[in-house]
N, C-alpha and C positions, 0 to 999 in steps of 0.2 A: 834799827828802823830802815834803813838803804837795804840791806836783804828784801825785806816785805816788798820797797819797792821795786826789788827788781824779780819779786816773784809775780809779782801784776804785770810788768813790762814783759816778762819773760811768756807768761800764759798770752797776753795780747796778740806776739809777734808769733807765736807757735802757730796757733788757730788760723792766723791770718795766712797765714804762709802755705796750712796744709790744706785751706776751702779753696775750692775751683774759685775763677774768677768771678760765675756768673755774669760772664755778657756787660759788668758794673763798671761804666766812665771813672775819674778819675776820683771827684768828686764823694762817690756814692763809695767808692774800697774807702778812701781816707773815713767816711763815717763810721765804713763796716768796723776798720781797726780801732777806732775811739771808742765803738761799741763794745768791743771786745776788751777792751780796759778797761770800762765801767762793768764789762759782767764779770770781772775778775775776784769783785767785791762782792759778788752774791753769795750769802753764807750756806751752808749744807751740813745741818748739823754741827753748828759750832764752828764749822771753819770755812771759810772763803773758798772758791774753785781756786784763786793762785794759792790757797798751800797745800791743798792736795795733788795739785800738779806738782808742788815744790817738794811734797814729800816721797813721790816717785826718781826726780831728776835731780834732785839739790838745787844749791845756788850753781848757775851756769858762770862758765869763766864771762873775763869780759869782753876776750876776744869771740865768745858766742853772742856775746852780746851785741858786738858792732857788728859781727857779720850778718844775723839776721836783722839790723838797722837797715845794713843795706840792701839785704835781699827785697825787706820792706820798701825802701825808696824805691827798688827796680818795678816793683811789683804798680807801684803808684804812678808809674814813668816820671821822677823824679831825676833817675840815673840814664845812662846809657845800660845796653842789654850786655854787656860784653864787656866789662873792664880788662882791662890789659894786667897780665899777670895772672889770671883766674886758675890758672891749673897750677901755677906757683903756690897761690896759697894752700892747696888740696895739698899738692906737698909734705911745704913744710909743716902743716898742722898735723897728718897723717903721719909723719918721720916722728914728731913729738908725742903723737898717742902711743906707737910704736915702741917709743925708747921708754916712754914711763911705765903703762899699766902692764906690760906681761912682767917687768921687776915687780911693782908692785903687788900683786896675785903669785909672785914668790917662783917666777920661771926663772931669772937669773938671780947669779950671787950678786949683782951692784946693785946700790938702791939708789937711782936718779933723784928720788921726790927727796930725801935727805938735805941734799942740794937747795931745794927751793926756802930753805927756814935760814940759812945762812948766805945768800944766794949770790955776795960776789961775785963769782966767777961767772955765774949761770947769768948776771945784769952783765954783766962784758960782752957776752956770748951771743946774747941777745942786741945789745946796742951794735955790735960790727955788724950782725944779719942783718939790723934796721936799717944801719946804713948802707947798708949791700945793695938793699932794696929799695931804696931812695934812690941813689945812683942807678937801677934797671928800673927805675921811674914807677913801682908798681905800688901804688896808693894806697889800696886796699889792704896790703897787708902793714906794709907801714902804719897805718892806722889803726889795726888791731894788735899789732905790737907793740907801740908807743901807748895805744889807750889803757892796755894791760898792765905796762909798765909804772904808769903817770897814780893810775888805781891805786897799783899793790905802795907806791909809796905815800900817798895820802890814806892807805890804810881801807878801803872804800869799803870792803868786805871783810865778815869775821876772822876769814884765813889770814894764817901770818905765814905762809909758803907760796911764794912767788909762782910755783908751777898751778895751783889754784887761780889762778888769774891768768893764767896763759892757753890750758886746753881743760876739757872736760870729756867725761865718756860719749859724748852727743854729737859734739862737734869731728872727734877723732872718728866714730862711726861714719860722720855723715863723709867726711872727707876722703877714708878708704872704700867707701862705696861707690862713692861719685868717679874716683880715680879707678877701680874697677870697672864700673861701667863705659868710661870714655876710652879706656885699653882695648875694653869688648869691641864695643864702635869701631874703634882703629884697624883693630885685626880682622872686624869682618867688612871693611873696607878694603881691606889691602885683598883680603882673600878673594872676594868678589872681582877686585879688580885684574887680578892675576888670572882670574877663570875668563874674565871677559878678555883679556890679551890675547889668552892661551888660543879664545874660540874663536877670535879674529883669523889669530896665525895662520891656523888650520882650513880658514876655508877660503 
């Protein structure tokens, strides 16, 4: 039953996230999004819009879960625009799509996901990064690592592999993309700024 509802929660924050603002106070997105979890329940044929979205993407880990919470809260100016650590998290969530799925689709001999059905070492591994990231004060991800963690031991979701509740294909995309695009930025910052130097120098 927690799947179901996190395939409602999961279509709510999608929709929400990918419609323009429309110009709508704070007030009027909070109902956009309430409405958009009530249309989650519209059936189509037998089945609800959350499970045909859910039959596209699965169940989303849960650290997708919290992070589009808070994209949602930014979105609502609940949050600040810019939490601290933001490109940390792209990171470390990107370094973890990275090490899992091209094993899994069978590009290398280890198999990481193994790991997450006995996942000792992988919760050790996990709890010193949490704390890592505690001590560089960065919230956000600390909260999507611990809520992942807090999950997979109360069981929350069908999986019984700890890497299930840490990344998903969605999140890993969204996070090497994002991380590509701010590289872009960067270098065509630098480049620009270096032609502007250049054409300083020169005249």
């Amino acid at each position: 039953m927690i799947n179901l509802w996190q395939a409602h929660l999961s279509f709510a924050m999608i929709i929400f996230l990918l419609l323009p603002g429309f110009g709508l106070d704070r007030l009027w997105r909070g109902a956009l999004l309430l409405a958009l979890l009530a249309a989650s329940s519209i059936p189509v044929d037998g089945l609800t819009l959350a499970a045909y979205l859910r039959s596209h993407i699965d169940d989303l880990a849960i650290t997708t879960m919290i992070f589009m919470l808070w994209a949602c809260l930014r979105r609502l100016d609940l949050l600040a625009p810019a939490p601290r650590g933001y490109v940390g998290v792209l990171m470390i969530f990107a370094a973890m799509a990275l090490l899992l799925y091209p094993a899994t689709l069978g590009l290398s001999y280890v198999d990481p996901y193994r790991l997450g059905f006995s996942p000792r070492v992988l919760l050790t591994l996990i709890a010193f990064l949490t704390l890592g990231l505690y001590y560089l004060r960065n919230g956000l991800a600390v909260a999507m690592l611990a809520g992942a963690t807090l999950a997979f031991m109360v069981g929350l979701k069908p999986s019984h592999n700890y890497w299930d509740y840490l990344v998903d294909p969605l999140l890993g995309l969204y996070c090497c993309a994002a991380l590509l695009v701010l590289a872009t930025r960067q270098a065509y910052r630098w480049l620009t700024g270096r032609r502007g130097s250049a054409g300083h120098r020169s005249t």
